[in-house]
NULUMGU-229834 format. One record per residue (C-alpha): residue number from 1; residue in one letter; chain; x, y, z. Coordinates in pm, whole numbers, plus 50000, padded with zeros to 5 digits. Layout:
! residues N
NUM;A;A;X;Y;Z
...
//
This chain:
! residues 345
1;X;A;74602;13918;09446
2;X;A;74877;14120;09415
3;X;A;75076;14341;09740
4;X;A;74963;14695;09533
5;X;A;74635;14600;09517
6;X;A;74563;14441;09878
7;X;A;74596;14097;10035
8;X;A;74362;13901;10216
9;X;A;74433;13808;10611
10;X;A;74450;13447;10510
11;X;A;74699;13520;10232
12;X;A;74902;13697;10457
13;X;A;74900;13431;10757
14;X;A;74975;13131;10445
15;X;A;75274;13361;10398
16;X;A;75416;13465;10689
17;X;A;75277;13240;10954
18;X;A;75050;13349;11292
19;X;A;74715;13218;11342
20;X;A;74378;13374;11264
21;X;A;74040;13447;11368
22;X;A;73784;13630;11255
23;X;A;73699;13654;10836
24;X;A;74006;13542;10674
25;X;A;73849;13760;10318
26;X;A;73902;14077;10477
27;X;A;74168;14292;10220
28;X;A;74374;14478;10365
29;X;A;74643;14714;10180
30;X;A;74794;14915;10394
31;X;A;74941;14904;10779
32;X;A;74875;15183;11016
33;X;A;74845;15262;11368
34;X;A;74597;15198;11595
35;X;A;74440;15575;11619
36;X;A;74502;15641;11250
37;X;A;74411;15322;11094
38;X;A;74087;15327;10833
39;X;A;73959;15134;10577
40;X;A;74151;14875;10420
41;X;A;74409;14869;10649
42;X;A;74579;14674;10939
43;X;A;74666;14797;11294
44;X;A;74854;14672;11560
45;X;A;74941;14613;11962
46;X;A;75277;14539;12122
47;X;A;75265;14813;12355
48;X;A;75021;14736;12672
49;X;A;74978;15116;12683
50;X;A;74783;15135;12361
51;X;A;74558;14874;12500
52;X;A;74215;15098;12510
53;X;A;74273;15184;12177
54;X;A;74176;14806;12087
55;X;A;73827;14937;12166
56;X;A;73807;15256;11948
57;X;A;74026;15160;11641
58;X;A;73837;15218;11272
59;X;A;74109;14997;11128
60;X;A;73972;14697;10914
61;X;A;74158;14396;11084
62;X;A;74443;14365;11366
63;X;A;74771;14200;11437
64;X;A;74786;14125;11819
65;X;A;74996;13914;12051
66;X;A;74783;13622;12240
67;X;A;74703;13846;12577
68;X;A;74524;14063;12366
69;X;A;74324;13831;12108
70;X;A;73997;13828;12306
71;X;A;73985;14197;12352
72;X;A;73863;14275;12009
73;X;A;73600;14106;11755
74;X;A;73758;14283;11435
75;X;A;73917;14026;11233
76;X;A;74262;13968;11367
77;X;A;74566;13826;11306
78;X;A;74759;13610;11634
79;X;A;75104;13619;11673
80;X;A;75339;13606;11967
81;X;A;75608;13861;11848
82;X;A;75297;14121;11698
83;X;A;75586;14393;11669
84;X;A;75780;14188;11429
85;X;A;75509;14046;11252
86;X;A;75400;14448;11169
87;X;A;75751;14453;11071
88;X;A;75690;14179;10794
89;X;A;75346;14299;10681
90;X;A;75477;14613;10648
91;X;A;75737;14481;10381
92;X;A;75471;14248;10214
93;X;A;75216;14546;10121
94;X;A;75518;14800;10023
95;X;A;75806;14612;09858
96;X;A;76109;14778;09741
97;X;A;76074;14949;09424
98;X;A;76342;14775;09144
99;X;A;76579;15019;08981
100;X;A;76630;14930;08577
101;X;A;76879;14685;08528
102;X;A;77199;14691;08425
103;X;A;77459;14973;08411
104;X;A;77357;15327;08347
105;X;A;77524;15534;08048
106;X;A;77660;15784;08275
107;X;A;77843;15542;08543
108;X;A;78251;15468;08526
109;X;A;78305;15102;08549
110;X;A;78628;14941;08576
111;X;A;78542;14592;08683
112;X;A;78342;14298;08591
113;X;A;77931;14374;08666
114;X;A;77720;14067;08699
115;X;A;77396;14114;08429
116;X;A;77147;14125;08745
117;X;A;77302;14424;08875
118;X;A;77152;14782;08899
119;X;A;77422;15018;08868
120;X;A;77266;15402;08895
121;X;A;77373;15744;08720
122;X;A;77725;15857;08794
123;X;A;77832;15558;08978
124;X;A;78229;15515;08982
125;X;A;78321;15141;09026
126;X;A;78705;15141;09046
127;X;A;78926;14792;08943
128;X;A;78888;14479;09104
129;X;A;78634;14493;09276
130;X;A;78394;14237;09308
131;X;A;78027;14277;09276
132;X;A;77782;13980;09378
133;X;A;77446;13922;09215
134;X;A;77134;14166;09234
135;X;A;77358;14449;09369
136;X;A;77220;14751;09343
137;X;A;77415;15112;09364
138;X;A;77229;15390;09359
139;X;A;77298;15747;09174
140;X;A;77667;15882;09323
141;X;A;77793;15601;09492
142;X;A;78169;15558;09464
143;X;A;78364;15271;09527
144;X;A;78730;15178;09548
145;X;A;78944;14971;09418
146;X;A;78930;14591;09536
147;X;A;78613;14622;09709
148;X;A;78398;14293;09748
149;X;A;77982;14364;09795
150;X;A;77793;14068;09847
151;X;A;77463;13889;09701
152;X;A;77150;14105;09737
153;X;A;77279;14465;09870
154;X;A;77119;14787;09827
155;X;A;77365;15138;09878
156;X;A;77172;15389;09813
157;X;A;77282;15740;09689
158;X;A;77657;15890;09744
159;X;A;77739;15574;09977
160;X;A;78137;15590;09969
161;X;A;78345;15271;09986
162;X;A;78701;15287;10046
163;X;A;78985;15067;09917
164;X;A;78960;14658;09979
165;X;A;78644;14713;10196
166;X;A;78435;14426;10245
167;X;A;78048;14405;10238
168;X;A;77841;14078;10322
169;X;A;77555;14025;10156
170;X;A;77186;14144;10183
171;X;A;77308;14468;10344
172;X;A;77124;14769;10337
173;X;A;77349;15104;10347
174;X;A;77142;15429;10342
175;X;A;77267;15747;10185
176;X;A;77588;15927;10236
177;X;A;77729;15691;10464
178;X;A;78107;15633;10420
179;X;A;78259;15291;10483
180;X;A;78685;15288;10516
181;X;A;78789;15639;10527
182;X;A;79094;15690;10711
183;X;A;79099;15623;11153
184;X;A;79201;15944;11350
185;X;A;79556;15810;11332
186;X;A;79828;16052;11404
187;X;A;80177;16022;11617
188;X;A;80295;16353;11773
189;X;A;80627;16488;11698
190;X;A;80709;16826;11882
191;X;A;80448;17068;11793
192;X;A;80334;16863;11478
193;X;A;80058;16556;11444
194;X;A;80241;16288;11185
195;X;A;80002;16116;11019
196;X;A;79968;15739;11054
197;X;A;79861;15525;10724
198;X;A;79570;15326;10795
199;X;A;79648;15003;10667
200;X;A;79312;14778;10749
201;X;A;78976;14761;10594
202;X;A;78626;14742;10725
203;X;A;78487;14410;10680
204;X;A;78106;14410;10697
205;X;A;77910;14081;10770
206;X;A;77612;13957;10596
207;X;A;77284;14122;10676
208;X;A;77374;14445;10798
209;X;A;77216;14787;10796
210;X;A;77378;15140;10790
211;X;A;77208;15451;10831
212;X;A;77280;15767;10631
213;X;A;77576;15973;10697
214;X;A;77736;15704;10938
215;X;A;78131;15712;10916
216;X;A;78308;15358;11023
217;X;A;78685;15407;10924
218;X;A;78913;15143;10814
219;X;A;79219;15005;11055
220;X;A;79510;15130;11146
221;X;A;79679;14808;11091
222;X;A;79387;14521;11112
223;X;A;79051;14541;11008
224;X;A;78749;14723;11153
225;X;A;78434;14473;11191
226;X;A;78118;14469;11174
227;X;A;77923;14177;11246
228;X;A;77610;13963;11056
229;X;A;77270;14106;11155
230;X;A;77409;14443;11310
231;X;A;77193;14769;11271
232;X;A;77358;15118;11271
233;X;A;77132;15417;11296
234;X;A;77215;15736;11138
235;X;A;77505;15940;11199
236;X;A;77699;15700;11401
237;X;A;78125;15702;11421
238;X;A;78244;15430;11452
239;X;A;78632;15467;11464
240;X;A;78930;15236;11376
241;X;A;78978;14887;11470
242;X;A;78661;14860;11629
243;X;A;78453;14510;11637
244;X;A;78096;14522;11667
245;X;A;77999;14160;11768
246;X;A;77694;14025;11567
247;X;A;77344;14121;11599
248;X;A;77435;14442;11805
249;X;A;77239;14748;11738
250;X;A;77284;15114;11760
251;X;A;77083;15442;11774
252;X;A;77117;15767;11611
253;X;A;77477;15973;11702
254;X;A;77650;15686;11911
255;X;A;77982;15743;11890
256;X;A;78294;15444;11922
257;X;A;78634;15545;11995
258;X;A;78935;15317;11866
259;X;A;78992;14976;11904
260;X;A;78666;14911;12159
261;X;A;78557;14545;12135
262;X;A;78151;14542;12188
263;X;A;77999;14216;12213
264;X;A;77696;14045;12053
265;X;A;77318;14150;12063
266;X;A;77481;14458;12291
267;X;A;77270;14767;12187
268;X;A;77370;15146;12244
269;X;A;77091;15402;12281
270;X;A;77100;15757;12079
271;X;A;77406;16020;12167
272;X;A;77560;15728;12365
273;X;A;77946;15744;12376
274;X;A;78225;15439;12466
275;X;A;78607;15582;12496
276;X;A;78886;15329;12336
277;X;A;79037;15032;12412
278;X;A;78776;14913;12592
279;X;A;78588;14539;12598
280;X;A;78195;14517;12645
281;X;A;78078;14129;12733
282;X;A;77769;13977;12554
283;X;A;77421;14175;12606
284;X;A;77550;14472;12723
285;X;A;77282;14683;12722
286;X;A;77381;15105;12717
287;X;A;77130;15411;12827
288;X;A;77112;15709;12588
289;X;A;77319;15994;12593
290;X;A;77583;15733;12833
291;X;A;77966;15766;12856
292;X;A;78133;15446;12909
293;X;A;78480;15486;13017
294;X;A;78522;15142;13138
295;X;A;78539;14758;13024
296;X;A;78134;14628;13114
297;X;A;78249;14253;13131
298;X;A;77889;14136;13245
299;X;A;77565;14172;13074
300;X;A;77330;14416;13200
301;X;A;77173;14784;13156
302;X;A;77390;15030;13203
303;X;A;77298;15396;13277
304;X;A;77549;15715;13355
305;X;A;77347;15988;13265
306;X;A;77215;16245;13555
307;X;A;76848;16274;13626
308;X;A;76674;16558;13437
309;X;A;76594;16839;13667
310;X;A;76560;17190;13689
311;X;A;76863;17437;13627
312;X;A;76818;17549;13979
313;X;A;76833;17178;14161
314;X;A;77105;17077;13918
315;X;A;77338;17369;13992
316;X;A;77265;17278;14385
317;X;A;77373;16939;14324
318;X;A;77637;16992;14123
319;X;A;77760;17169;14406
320;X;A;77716;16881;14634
321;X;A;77877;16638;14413
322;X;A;78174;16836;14399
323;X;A;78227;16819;14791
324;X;A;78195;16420;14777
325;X;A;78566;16361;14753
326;X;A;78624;16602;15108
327;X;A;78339;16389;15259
328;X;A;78471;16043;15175
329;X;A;78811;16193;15313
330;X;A;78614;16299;15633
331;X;A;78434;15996;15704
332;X;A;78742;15744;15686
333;X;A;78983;15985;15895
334;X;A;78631;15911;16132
335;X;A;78622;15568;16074
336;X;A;79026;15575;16188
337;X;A;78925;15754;16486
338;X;A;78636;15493;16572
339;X;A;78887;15214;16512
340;X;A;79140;15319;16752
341;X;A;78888;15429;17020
342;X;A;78728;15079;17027
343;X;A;79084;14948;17002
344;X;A;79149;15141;17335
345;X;A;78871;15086;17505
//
């Protein structure tokens, strides 16, 4: 049976592992959530919140972590990781739809294209670059000279590649994004910014995803990297010289200022913004809408944004923050007092 037309729970567990009880024959073709889920399709639980829901759901069969097996008779799927096992269903009943292959009539191509490559309308591939096997560019993507793309990636449309860029394979770079435009470089000179030729590349790892419109410019003199397994939301900046250690991930609007050094499996939550020349250790974990403007050389959660209050209560303690600095001054000119009085006494 193919994906389009359903699986079967069993064919799905002999694929991607878990355990099952319940009727194996039960087709489903289609994943959705536990209060939208009908007929023919498969729900699931990795939130404890959504637990009632168990009780209520019309969905024909379930995907559920071992504390919640027993709370349902509906055919059901056992894994421990349920949220990444949705993750993998998910791809097996909707896989990625093929473009034709080969190279479109109205693409430029200057280099060597490998016969399993998909190579979309108005695609400019400049000279020597190297393209791996089962690429696929989609409509409007541009790129440079001397760039290498590895095995198995997918840009889709007006991704823009700079000069000498590198990209791993299997990575997934969604539309718009630019990879290897120019760092903020500039040296000033009296009244006038001189501009400073960026020099490096961006070198990608394998197994990477980049959401549309993200910008990561090249280096000013060496590279900007990215590591294997990193995820970039959309509409992230990630400036020059940067190294993103691997398996880090990012949300929407982060923004990384020059030559910042972030560890592995660190993750940075949406609007979240780290100033330059700074060094975060291993599992450094970052708050949304956080400014770090200092090296984090321990793992950890880190959180600098104020509570959310009312205009009112913030403008009061806005007030008080901004008398701190005349209390600390108060209280050790006290504590000097209290010292020399005990001293005398």
């Amino acid at each position: 049976m193919s994906a389009q037309e359903g699986l079967r729970l069993d064919e799905i567990v002999t694929r991607l592992g878990g355990s099952l009880a319940g009727d194996g024959s039960v087709v489903v073709s289609q994943v959705g959530s536990l209060a939208s889920a009908g007929a023919g399709q498969i729900a699931f639980i990795a939130n404890p919140r959504y637990r009632q829901q168990l009780q209520t759901t019309l969905a024909a069969a379930l995907i559920v972590p071992p504390q919640f097996a027993r709370e349902t008779t509906l055919p059901r799927i056992i894994h421990q990781n349920a949220y990444a096992y949705y993750a993998r269903v998910v791809a097996l009943l909707n896989p990625q739809a093929l473009r034709p292959l080969g190279v479109h009539a109205s693409a430029l191509v200057r280099s060597r294209v490998p016969d399993s490559a998909r190579i979309g309308e108005n695609v400019v591939i400049g000279e020597n670059v190297v393209i791996g096997d089962n690429v696929t560019l989609y409509p409007g993507c541009v790129i440079g000279d001397g760039v290498s793309i590895g095995d198995d990636s997918l840009l889709y449309p007006n991704v823009v590649v700079y000069r000498h860029c590198v990209i791993g394979r299997r990575a997934v770079i969604q539309a718009g994004a630019v990879i290897g435009s120019d760092g903020f470089g500039f040296a000033k000179e009296g009244e006038r910014w001189i501009k400073i030729p960026q020099i490096g590349r961006v070198v990608i790892g394998d197994d990477v995803e980049i959401g549309a419109n993200t910008s990561i410019d090249r280096g000013a003199l060496d590279d900007t990297v990215i590591g294997n397994g990193v995820k970039l939301d959309n509409q992230i900046q990630i400036a020059h010289n940067v190294i993103i250690g691997e398996h880090a991930a990012m949300a929407g609007c982060v923004g990384i200022a020059g030559s910042t050094k972030i560890g592995r499996r660190c993750t940075v939550g949406g609007a979240g913004m780290i100033v330059g020349h700074l060094e975060l250790a291993d599992d450094v974990h970052i708050s949304a809408g956080t400014m770090v403007t200092k090296n984090l050389r321990k793992p950890g959660q880190y959180t600098s944004i104020f509570p959310l209050e009312t205009h009112a209560e913030w403008l009061h303690n806005a007030a008080q923050v901004k008398r701190l600095a005349k209390l600390a001054e108060r209280v050790s000119d006290l504590e000097k007092k209290l010292e020399q009085m005990e001293k005398t006494l």
